[in-house]
C-alpha atoms as one frame of an Amber mdcrd trajectory, in Angstrom:
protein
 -14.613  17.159  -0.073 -11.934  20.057  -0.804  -9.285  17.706   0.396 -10.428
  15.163  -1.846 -10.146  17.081  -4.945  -7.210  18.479  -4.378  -5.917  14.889
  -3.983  -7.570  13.980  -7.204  -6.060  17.042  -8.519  -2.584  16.887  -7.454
  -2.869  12.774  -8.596  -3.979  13.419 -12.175  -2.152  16.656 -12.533   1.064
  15.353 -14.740  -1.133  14.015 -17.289  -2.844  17.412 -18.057  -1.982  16.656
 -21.729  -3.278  13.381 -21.999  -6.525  14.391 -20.224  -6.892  17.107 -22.522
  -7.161  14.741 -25.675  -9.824  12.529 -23.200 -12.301  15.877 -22.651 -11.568
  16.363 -26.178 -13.343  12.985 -26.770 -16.307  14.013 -24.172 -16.815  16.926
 -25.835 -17.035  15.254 -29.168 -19.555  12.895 -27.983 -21.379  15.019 -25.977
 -22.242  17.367 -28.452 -23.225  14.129 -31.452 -25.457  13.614 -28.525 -27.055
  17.063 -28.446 -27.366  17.012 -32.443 -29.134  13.785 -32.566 -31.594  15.022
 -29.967 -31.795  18.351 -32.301 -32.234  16.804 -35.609 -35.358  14.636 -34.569
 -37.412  17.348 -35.288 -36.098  17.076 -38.834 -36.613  13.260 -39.093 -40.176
  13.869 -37.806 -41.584  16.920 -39.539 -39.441  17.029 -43.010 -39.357  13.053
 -43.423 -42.501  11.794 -41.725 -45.065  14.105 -42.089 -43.584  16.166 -45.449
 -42.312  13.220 -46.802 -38.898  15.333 -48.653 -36.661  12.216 -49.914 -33.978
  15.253 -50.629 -33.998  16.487 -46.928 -34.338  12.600 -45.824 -30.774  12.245
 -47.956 -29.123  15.240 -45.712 -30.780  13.955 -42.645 -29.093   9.827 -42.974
 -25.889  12.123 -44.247 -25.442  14.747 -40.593 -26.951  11.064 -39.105 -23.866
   9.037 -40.220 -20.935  11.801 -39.115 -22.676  12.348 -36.017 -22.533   8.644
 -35.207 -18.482   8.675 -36.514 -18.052  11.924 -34.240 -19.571   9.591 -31.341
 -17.361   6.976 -32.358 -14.671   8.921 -32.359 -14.814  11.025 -28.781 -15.864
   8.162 -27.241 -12.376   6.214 -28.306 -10.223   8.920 -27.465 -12.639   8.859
 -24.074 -12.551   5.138 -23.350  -9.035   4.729 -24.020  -7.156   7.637 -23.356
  -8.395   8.229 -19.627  -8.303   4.827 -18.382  -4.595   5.123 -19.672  -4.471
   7.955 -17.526  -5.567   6.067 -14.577  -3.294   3.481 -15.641   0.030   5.942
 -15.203  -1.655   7.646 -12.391  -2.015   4.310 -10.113   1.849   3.047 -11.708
   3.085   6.008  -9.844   0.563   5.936  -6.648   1.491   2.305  -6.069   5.402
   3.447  -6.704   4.874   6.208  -3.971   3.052   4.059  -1.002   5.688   0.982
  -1.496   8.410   3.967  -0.615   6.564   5.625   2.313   6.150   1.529   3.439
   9.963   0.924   2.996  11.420   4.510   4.133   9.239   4.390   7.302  10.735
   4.902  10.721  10.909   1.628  12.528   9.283   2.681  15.518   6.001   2.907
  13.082   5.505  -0.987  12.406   4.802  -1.305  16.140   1.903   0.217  15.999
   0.117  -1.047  12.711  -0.806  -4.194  11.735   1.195  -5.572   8.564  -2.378
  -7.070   7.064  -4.056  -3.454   7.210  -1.071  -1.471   5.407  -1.215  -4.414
   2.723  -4.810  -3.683   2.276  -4.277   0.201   1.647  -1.501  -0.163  -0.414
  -3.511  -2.664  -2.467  -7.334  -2.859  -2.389  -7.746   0.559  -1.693  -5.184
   1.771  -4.626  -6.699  -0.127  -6.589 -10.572   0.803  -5.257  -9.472   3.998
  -5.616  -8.532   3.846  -9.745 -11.709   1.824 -10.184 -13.927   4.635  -8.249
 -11.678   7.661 -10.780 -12.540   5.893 -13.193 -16.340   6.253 -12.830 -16.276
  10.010 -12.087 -14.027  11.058 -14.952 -14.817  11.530 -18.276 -17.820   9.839
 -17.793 -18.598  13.350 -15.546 -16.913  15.563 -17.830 -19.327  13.858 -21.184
 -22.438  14.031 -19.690 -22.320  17.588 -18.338 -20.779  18.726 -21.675 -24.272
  16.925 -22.637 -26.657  18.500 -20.299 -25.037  21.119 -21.374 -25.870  21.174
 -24.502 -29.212  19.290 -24.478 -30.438  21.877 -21.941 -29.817  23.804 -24.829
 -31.629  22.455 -27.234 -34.847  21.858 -24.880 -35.189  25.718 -23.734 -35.099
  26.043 -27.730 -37.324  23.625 -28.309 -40.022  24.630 -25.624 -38.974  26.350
 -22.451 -42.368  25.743 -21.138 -42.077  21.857 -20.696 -38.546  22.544 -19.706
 -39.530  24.046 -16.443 -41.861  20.902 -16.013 -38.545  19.197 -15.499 -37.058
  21.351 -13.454 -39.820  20.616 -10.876 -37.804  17.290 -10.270 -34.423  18.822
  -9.558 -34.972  19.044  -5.791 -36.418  15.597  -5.192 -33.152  14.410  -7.114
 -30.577  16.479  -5.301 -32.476  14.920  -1.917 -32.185  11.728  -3.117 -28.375
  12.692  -3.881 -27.404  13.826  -0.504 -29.424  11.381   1.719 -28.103   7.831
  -0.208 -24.808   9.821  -1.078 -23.324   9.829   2.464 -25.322   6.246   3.066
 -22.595   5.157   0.174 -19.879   6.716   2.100 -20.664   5.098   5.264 -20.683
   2.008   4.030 -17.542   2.401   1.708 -15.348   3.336   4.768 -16.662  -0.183
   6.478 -16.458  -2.067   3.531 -12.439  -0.776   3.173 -12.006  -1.522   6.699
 -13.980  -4.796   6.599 -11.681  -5.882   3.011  -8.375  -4.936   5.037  -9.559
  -7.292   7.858 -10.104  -9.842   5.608  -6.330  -9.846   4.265  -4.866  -9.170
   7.977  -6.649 -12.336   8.696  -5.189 -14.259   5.429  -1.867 -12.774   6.250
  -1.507 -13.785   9.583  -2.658 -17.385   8.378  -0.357 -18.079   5.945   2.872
 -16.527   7.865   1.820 -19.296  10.810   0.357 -22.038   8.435   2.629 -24.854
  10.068   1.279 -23.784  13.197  -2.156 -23.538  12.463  -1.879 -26.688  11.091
  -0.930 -28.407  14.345  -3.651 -27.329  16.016  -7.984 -27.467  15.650  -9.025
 -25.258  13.346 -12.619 -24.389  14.948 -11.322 -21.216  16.187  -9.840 -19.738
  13.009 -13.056 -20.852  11.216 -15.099 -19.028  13.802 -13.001 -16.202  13.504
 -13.029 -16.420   9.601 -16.629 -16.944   9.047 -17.137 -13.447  11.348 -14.566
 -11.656   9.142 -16.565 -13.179   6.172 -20.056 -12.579   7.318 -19.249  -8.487
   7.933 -17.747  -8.423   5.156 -20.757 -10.028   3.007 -23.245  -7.399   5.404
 -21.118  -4.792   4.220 -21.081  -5.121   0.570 -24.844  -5.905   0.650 -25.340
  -2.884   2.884 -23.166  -0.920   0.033 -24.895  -2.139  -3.193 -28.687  -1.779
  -1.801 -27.990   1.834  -1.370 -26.253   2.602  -4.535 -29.266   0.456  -6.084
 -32.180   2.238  -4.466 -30.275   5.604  -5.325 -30.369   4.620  -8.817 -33.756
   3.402  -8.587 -35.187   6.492  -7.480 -33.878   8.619  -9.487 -35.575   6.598
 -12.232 -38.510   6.899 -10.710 -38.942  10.825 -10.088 -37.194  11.160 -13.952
 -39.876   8.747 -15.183 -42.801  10.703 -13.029 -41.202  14.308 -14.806 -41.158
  12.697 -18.156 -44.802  11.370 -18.063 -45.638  15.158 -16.940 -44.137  16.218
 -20.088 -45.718  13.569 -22.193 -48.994  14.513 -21.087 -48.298  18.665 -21.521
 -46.807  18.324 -24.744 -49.383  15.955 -25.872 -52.321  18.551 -25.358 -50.254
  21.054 -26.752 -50.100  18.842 -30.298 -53.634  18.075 -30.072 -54.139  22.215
 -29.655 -51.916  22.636 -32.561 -49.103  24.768 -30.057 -46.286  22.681 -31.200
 -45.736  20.102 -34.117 -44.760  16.513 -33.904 -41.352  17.585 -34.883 -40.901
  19.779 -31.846 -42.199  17.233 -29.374 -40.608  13.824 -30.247 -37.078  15.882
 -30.131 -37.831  17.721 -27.033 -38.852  14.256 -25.756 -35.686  12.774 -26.719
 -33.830  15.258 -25.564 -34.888  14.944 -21.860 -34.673  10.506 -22.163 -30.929
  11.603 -22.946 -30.851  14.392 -20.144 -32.102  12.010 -17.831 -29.644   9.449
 -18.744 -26.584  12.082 -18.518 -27.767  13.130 -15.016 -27.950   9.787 -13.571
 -24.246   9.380 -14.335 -23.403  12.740 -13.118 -25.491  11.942  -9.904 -23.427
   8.147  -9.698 -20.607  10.070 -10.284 -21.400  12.767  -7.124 -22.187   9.269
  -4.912 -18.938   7.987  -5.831 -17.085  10.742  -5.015 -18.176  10.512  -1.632
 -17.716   7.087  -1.676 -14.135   8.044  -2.715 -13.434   9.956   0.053 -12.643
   7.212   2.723 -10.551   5.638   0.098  -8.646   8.633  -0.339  -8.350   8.995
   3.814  -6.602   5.166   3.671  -4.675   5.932   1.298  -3.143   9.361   2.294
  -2.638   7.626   5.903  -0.164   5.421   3.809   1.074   8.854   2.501   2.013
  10.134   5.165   4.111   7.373   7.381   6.434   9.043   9.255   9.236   8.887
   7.241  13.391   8.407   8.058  15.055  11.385   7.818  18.524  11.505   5.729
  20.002  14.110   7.305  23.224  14.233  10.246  27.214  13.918   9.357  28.448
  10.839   7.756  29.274   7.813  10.176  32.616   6.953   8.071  33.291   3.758
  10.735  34.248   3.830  14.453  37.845   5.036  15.000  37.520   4.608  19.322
  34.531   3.344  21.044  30.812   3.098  21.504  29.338   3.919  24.443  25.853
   3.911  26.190  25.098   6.240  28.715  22.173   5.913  30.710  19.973   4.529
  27.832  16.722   3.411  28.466  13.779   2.730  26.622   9.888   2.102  27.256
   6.665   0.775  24.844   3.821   1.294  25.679   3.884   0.224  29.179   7.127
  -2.186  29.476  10.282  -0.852  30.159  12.587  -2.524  27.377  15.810  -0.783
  28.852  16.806   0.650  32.162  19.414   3.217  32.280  22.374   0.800  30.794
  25.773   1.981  30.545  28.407   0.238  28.703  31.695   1.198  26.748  32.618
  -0.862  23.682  36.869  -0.001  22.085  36.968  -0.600  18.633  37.933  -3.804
  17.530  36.652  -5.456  20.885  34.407  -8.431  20.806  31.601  -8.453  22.975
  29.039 -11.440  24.139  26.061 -10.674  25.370  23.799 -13.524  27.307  20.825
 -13.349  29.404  17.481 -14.367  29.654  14.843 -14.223  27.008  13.166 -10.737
  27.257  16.240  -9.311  29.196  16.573  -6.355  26.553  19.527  -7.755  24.660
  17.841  -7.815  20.933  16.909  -4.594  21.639  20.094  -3.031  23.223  21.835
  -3.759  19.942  19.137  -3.084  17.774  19.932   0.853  19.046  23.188   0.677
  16.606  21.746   0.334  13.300  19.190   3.329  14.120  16.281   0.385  13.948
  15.286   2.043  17.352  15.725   5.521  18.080  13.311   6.430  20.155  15.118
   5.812  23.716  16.116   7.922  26.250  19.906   8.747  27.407  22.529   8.757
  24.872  24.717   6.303  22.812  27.822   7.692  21.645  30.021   6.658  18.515
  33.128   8.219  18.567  31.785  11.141  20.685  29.037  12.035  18.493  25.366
  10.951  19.564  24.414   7.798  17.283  21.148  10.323  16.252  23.247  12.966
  15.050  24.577  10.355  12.129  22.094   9.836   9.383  20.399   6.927   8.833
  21.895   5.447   5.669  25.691   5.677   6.979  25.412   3.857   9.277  23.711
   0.956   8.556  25.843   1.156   5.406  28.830   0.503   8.501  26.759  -1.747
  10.598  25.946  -5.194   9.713  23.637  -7.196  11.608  22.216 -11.226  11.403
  19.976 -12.496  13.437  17.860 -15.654  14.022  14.974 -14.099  12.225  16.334
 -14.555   8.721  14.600 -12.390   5.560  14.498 -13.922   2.398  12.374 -12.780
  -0.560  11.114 -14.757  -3.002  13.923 -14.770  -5.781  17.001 -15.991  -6.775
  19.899 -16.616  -4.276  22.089 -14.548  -6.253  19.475 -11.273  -5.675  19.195
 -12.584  -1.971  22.884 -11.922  -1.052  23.278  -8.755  -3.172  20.984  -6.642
  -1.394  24.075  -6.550   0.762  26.284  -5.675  -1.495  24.577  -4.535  -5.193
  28.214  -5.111  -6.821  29.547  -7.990  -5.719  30.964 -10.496  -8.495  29.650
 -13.910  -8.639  33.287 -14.744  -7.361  32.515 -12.564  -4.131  29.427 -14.107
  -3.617  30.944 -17.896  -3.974  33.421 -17.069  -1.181  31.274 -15.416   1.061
  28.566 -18.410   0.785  32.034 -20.524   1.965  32.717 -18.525   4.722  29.372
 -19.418   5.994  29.281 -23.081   5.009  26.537 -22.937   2.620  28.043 -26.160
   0.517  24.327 -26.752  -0.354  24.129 -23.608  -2.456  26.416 -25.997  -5.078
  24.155 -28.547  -5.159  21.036 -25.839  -6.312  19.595 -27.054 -10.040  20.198
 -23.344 -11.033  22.761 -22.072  -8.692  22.915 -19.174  -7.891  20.247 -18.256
 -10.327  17.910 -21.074  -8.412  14.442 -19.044  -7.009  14.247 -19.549  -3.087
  10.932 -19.307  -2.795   8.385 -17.189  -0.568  10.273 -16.909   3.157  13.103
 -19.121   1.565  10.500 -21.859   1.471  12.405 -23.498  -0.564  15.855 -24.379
   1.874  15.666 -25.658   5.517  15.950 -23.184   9.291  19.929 -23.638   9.326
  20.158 -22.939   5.121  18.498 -19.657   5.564  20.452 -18.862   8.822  24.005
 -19.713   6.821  22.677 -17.318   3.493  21.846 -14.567   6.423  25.605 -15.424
   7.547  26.899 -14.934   3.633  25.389 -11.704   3.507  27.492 -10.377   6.596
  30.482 -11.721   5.240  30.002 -10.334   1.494  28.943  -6.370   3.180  31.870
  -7.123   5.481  30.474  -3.980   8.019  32.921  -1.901  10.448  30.236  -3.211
  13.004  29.131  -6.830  13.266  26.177  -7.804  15.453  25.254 -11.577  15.635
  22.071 -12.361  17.167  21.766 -16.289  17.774  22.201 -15.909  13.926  23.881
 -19.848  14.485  21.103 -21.557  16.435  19.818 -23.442  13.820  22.924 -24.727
  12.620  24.295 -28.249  14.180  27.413 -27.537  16.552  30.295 -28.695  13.912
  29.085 -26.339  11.205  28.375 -23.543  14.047  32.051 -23.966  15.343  33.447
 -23.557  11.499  31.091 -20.281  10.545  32.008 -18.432  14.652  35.654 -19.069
  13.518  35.484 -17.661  10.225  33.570 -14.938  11.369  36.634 -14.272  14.662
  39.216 -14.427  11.246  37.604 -12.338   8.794  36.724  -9.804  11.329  39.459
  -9.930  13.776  39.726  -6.250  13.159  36.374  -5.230  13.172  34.133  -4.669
  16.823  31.731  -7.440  17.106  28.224  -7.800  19.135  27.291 -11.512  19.510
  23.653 -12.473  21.107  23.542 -16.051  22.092  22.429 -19.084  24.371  25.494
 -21.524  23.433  27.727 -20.083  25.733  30.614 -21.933  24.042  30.347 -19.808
  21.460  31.551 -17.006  24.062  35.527 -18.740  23.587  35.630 -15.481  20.979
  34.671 -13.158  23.283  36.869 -10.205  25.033  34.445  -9.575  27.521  30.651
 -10.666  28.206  27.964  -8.405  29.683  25.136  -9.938  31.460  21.709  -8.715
  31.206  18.586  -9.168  33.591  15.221  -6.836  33.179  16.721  -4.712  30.691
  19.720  -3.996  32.755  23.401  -5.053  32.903  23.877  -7.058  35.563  27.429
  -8.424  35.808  30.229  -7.387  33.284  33.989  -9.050  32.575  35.537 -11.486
  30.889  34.410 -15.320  31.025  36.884 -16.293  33.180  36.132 -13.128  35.756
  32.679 -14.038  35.770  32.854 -18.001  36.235  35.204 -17.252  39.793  32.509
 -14.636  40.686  29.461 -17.141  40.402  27.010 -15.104  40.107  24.574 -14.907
  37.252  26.716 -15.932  34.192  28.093 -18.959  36.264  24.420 -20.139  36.831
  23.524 -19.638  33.217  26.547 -21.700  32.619  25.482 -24.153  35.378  22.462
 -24.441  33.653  23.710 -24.568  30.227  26.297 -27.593  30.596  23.463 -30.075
  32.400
């Protein structure tokens, strides 16, 4: 619970002002609350039984500016703290999308991209709606207990402690349906973020689904759907019966009272006055400590929220620290690198010298550890063991931002976000003229880009929906060209494109970075004809090593991949 409100705390914290003005309003309503419970006393005794049209005057006049101080707190209330909320969740949202995007690589292996959408989502947003019901709300109505205690001891202290009798049954009721709520609002999170996993995974592999009977992801759905249903169910009853009895041991002290004070008027102890407001009073007490008593549930019920969220919070982040990579000057070389997840060995001590300006092929079969040998470079893995040197200095050593800002990578996985082409290619370079962009889109061959309704202002569409396997792979290829990197690395970023315009983009690629040291991943082992040297790979080791011709009089594995390819 501390942990909670210090997250609460720290969350809200900025807009001390603002909530200032809000309490402002709870106070002001709060304590029109307390005077209308005060002055029925008045309405009774001096109007009713008296019968004083001069005190009934003053009476409608305090009526009338208590209801416009009402009026008036609860605006600044009811507007001011859900604009709080507003700014609080604008900034929450702001922080989780950067945790999400500054993340070390190594984390996304081990969550599922559904789940993290559903904390950074639902259970922001579950978490402003649950704030929302324990803020001022809280802060009114124990202003107004406050004050209509008050007025009640006053009134009669005697038929006060009458109430106080049900105090423990509601504090029991409190802590027993209380942690029920929490319970059930941790599975109902959980069951919400297996619900969008689901939807996720669905729509990332409709085409697939598609080609296939859907009885098994209606099964699976319908089980998703039917704990989710239990779970809401499960989460309303309890918050219902909570409510419920509460009303019930308020109702049971309130008919105590009636009957007390009701002897005492017929004994002539109190006036009519005294009892109606003291009556009054506790129907508004009552009221005020149901909402304080919600407000206690929710906070529990906040607490798993909070737990999803800070687990968001507190992704292991990417540090920016290490020298400056300012582009390789001699060689890069792997020494003895390996790497293992979970229980596969990816890598097995691989050793292997690059000199600037070479160009490098690598082949082997799929699941030989070539993605992920060249993956090392750009710091997207960085968890392996041995070392791989640029220049001398351990590739860890660099930080982070230089050199990917040096190394440029394709591959046949292409990213494109649902905008305009334009905004697609300048993620690789922000300030790139439109005159840039045009020739790096020729480079790559992407004629079609011309032929766009908008150009490059034309919206590609969720995944790049919108263009066909070998258009995305030749924008991927524009992007290359327009960051023009010190390091290139091309995995089968061309096997999607038909073998005339693949020949055109691998020699545009050999002239525009003849200079520049170049990784290429592929199957067509044509392509190779730009190649220095090839490296073989096999289990996550390199296996054979030389140029084409070396290896093609050796016959070993690269001639039978060769074999294999030309039949």
């Amino acid at each position: 619970m501390g942990r909670d409100i210090k997250f609460l705390f720290k969350t809200y914290k900025p807009y001390w002002h603002l909530i200032l003005v809000a309490v402002f309003g709870s106070i002001l309503e709060s304590g029109a609350l307390a005077g209308l419970a005060y002055i029925i006393k008045n309405v009774v005794d001096d109007v009713f039984v008296a019968k004083s049209y001069e005190k009934l005057v003053f009476i409608i006049s305090v009526l009338i500016g208590l209801a416009v101080a009402k009026q008036v707190g609860f605006f600044l209330k009811d507007f001011v703290y859900p604009l709080v909320i507003y700014k609080a969740l604008r900034v929450l949202r702001e922080k989780v999308y950067k945790r999400i995007l500054h993340a070390r690589p190594s984390f996304f292996r081990k969550v599922q991209p559904g789940d993290l959408i559903s904390r950074a989502t639902t259970d922001t947003e579950r978490f402003g709606e649950i704030s929302a019901t324990i803020g001022t709300n809280v802060i009114t109505e124990t202003f107004t207990v406050i004050g209509i205690v008050a007025v009640l001891i006053y009134r009669d202290w005697k038929m006060f402690l009458i109430f106080l009798f049900a105090v423990p049954f509601l504090a029991l009721a409190l802590n027993y349906f209380g942690e029920k709520r929490k319970k059930y609002s941790k599975k109902l999170q959980e069951s919400f973020s297996h619900y969008i996993q689901h939807l996720n995974q669905i729509l990332s592999g409709i085409e697939v689904v598609k080609l296939f009977k859907d009885r098994i992801f209606l099964e699976l759905f319908h089980r998703i759907n039917e704990n989710l249903y239990i779970r809401q169910k499960k989460n309303r009853l309890y918050e219902t019966v909570y409510l419920s009895s509460v009303e019930v041991i308020a109702y049971i002290a309130t008919a105590g009272i009636i009957f007390y004070g009701g002897s005492r008027i017929i004994k002539g102890e109190i006036t009519p006055g005294d009892f109606f407001s003291f009556l009054g009073g506790i129907l508004i007490l009552v009221n005020s400590l149901q909402v304080l008593q919600r407000g206690a549930v929710n906070l529990k019920a906040l607490s798993p929220v909070i737990d999803r969220i800070l687990f968001v919070l507190n992704i292991p982040q990417e540090e920016e620290k290490g020298q400056e990579f300012k582009g390789l000057k001699n060689s890069i070389q792997y020494r003895n690198v390996s790497l293992k997840i979970g229980e596969m060995q990816i890598l097995k001590n691989v050793n292997l010298s690059i000199k600037k300006g070479e160009k490098i092929g690598i082949v082997g079969l799929t699941g030989s550890g070539k993605s992920t040998l060249v993956k090392i470079l750009p710091a997207l893995i960085t968890d392996y063991e041995g070392k791989v040197l640029l220049d001398s200095i351990e590739l860890r050593e660099y930080s982070v931002s230089s050199l990917r800002e040096k190394i440029g990578m394709v591959s046949q996985d292409v990213f494109i976000f649902n905008d305009t082409l334009k905004n697609n290619l300048l993620i690789a370079k922000p300030d790139a003229t439109d005159e840039e962009i045009l020739e790096a889109l020729k480079k790559a061959k992407a004629d079609f880009v011309f032929e766009l309704e908008n150009g490059l202002d034309t919206v590609l569409g969720e995944k790049g929906s919108r263009l066909s396997g070998g258009e995305r792979q030749r924008i991927s290829i524009a992007r290359i060209f327009l960051k023009n990197p010190d390091i290139v690395i091309i995995d089968e970023a061309t096997s999607a494109l038909d073998v005339e315009t693949e020949e055109y983009v691998m020699e545009e690629i050999s002239r525009h970075f003849r200079e520049k040291t170049v990784l290429m991943i592929t199957h067509r082992l044509k392509l190779l004809e730009i190649s220095d040297r090839v490296v073989v790979m096999e289990n996550g080791q390199i296996v054979e090593e030389g140029t084409k011709e070396e290896l093609l009089q050796k016959k070993g594995i690269f001639y039978r991949f060769l074999t294999l390819s030309s039949t």
